[in-house]
C-alpha positions in Angstrom: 2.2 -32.4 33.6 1.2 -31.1 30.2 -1.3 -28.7 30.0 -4.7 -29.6 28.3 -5.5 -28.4 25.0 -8.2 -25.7 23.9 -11.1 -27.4 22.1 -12.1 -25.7 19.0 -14.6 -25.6 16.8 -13.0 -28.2 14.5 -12.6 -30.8 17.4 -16.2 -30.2 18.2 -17.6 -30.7 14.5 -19.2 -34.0 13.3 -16.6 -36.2 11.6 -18.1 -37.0 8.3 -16.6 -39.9 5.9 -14.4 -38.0 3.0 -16.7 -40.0 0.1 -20.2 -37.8 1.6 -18.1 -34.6 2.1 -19.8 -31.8 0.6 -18.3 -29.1 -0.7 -20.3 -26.5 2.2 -18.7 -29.4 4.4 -15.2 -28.9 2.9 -15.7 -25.3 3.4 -16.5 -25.5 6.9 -13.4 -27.9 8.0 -10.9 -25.2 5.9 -12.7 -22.2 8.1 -12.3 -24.9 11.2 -8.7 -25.0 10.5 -7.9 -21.4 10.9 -10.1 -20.9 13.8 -13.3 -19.9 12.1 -16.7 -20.9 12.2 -19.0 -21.0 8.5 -22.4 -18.2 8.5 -22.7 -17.7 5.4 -24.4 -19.7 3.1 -22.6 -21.1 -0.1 -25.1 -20.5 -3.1 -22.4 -20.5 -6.1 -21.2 -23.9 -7.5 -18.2 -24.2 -10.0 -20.1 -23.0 -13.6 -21.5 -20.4 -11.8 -18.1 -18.7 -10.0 -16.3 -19.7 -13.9 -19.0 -17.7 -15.2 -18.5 -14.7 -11.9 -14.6 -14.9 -12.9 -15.2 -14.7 -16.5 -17.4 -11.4 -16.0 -15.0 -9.7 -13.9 -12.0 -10.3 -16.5 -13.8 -9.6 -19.9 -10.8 -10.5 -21.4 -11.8 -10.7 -24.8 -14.4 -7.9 -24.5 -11.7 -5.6 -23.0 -9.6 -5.8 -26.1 -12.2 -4.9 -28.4 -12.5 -1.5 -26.4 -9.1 -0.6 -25.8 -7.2 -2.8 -28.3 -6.9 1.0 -30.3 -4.5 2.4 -27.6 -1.9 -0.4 -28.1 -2.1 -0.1 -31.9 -1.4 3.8 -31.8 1.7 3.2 -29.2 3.3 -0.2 -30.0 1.6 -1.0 -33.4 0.3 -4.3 -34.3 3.5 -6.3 -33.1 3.2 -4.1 -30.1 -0.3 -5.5 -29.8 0.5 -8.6 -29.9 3.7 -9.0 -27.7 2.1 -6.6 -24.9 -0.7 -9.5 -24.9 2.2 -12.2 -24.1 3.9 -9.6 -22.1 0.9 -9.1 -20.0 -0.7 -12.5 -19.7 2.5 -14.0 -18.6 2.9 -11.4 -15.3 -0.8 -11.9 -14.7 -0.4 -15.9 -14.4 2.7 -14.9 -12.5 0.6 -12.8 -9.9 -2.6 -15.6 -10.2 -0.7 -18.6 -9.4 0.8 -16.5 -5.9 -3.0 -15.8 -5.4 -4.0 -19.3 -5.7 -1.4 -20.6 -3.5 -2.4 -18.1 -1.1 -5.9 -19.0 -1.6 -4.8 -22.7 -0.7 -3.3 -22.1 2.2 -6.2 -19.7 3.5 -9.3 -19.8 1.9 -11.0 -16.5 3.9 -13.0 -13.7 2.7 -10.6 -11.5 3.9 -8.3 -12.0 1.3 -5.1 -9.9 0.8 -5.3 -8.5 4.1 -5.6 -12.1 6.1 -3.1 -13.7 4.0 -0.6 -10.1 4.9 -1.4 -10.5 8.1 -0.1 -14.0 8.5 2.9 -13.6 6.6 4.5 -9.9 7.7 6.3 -9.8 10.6 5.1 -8.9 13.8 6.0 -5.9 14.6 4.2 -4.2 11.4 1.6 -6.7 10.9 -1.4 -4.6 12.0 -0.2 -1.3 10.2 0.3 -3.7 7.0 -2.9 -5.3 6.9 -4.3 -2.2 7.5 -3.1 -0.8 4.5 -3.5 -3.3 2.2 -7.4 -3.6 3.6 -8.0 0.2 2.6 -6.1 -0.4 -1.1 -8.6 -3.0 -1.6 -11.4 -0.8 -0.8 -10.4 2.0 -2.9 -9.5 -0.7 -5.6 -12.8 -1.9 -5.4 -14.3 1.5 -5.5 -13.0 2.4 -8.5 -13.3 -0.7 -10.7 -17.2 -0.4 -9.9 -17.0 3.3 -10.9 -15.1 2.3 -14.0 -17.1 -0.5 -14.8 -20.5 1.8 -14.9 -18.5 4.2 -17.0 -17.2 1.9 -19.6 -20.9 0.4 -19.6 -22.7 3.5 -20.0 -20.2 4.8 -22.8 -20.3 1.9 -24.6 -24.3 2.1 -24.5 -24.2 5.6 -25.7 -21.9 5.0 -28.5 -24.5 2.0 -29.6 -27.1 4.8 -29.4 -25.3 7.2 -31.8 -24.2 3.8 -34.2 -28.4 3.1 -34.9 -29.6 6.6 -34.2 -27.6 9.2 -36.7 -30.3 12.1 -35.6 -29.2 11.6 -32.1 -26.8 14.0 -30.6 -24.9 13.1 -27.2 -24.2 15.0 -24.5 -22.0 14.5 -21.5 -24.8 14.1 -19.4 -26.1 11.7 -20.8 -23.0 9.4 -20.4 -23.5 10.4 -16.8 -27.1 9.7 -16.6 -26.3 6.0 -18.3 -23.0 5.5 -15.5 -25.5 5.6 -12.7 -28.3 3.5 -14.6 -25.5 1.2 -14.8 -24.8 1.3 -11.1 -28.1 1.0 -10.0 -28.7 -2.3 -12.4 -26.0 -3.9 -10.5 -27.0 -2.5 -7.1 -30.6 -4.1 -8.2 -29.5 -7.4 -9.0 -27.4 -8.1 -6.6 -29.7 -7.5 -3.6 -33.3 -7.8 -4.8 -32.5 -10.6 -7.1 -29.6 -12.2 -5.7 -30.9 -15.6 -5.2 -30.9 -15.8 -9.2 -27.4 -14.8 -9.5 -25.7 -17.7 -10.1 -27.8 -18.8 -12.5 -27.2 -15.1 -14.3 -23.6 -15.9 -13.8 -24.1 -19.5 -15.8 -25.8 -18.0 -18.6 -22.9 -14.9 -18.6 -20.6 -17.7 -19.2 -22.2 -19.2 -22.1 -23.1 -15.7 -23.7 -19.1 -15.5 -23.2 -17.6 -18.1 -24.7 -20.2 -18.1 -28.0 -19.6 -14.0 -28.1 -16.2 -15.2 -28.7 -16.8 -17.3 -31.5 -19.7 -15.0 -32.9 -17.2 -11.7 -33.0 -13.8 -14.1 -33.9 -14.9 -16.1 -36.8 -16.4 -12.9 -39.1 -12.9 -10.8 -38.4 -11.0 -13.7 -39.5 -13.6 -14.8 -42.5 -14.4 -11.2 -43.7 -11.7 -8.7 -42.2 -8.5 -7.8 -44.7 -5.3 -9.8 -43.9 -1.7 -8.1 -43.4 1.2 -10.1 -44.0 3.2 -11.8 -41.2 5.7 -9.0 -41.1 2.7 -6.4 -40.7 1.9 -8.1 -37.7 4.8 -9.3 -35.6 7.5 -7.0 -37.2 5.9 -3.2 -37.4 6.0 -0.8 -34.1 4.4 2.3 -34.0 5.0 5.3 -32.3 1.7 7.4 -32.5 2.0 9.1 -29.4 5.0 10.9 -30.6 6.9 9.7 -27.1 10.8 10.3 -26.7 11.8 5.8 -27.7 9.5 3.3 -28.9 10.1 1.0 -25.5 8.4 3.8 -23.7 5.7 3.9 -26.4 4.9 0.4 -26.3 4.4 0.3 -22.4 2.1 3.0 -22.8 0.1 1.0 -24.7 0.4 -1.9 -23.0 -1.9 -0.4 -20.6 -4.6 -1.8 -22.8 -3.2 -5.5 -23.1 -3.0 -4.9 -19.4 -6.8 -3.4 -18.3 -7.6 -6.5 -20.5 -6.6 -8.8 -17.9 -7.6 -7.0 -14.8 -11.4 -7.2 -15.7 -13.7 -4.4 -15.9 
């Protein structure tokens, strides 16, 4: 006699016909299938998380700060092959995400998905781990976001304001405005984030355009061989390989978002 099966919550939930699925609907039968049940409510739509993604990687905004480390080790055609170099592995590591993403769309992330896929005996130490690394990964991209911002405030400071002299606490003082700015709108205002998010995303992509189209117009050209044939070494390091993946560190914080 075969023993009866467990009801879940997805056996329990109101069939609904796939033309009026919602997406919150779609969300809750994914969290059904892996034995969880939806609290949380869903306030971002698609323009909104293209305009969260695009904040977090400030690809284009990254380069503009950093793009001087890879042209003092690597050179221009350093620069330029670090770029490929990097955006290649990072599509490499994004398509394992979203195929992990797929198969378990949780919160939890890196540590669910290690959980389901280590082996038994070291599944708990494993996802342990990788929970913490997250954490601390977390922990410092906020702190080097608010330093980055505050920096890049204080050099705008000293670009319209010759008289003023900058201190190091004052960088300091402008890291934890920047901190408590994001603190603020996410939790007092969070209700209009996704709207923020949607007008980060436009501000993005015509930034772009606005910062692109005067350093093609107006900028001095090099020839083609200036560009994709010249390495520098500037860091004086022992071979140019190693010189050029010092500097793609900048091609590479490019990618990873601020």
């Amino acid at each position: 006699m075969e023993e009866p099966r467990k009801t879940t919550f997805y056996d329990s939930a109101p069939e609904i016909h796939p033309q009026h699925r919602s997406p919150d609907d779609r969300d809750r039968e994914e969290l059904a299938r892996l034995g969880k049940k939806q609290v949380l409510k869903r306030n971002f739509g698609f323009m909104s998380m293209l305009g969260f993604s695009c904040t977090m990687l400030v690809t284009w905004e990254g380069l503009l700060v950093l793009f001087v480390q890879g042209l003092t080790n690597g050179g221009p055609a350093g620069l330029v092959y670090g770029f490929l170099f990097a955006w290649i592995g990072t599509l490499a590591v994004f398509l394992t995400l979203a195929e992990m993403v797929s198969m378990a769309p949780t919160s939890s992330g890196q540590y669910h998905w290690v959980a389901m896929l280590a082996p038994p005996w070291c599944r708990k130490f494993l996802s342990y781990l990788t929970g913490w690394l997250t954490v601390a990964g977390w922990q410092a991209f906020v702190a080097s976001a608010c330093y980055l911002c505050g920096t890049l405030i204080q050099g705008l400071i000293v670009l319209e304001n010759p008289s003023y002299q900058p201190k190091l606490w004052h960088g300091t003082l402008l890291f934890w405005a920047s901190a408590a700015c994001a603190v603020f709108v996410n939790t007092v205002v969070s209700r209009a984030l996704p709207a923020l998010e949607g007008f980060i995303l436009v501000f993005h992509v015509l930034g772009f355009f606005a910062i692109l189209i005067p350093l093609v117009y107006l900028s001095p050209h090099s020839s083609p061989h200036d560009v994709f044939g010249r390495f520098y070494n500037g860091g004086g390091w022992p071979t140019q390989g190693l010189s050029f993946f010092v500097g793609l560190i900048g091609n590479v914080f490019a990618f990873l978002g601020e």
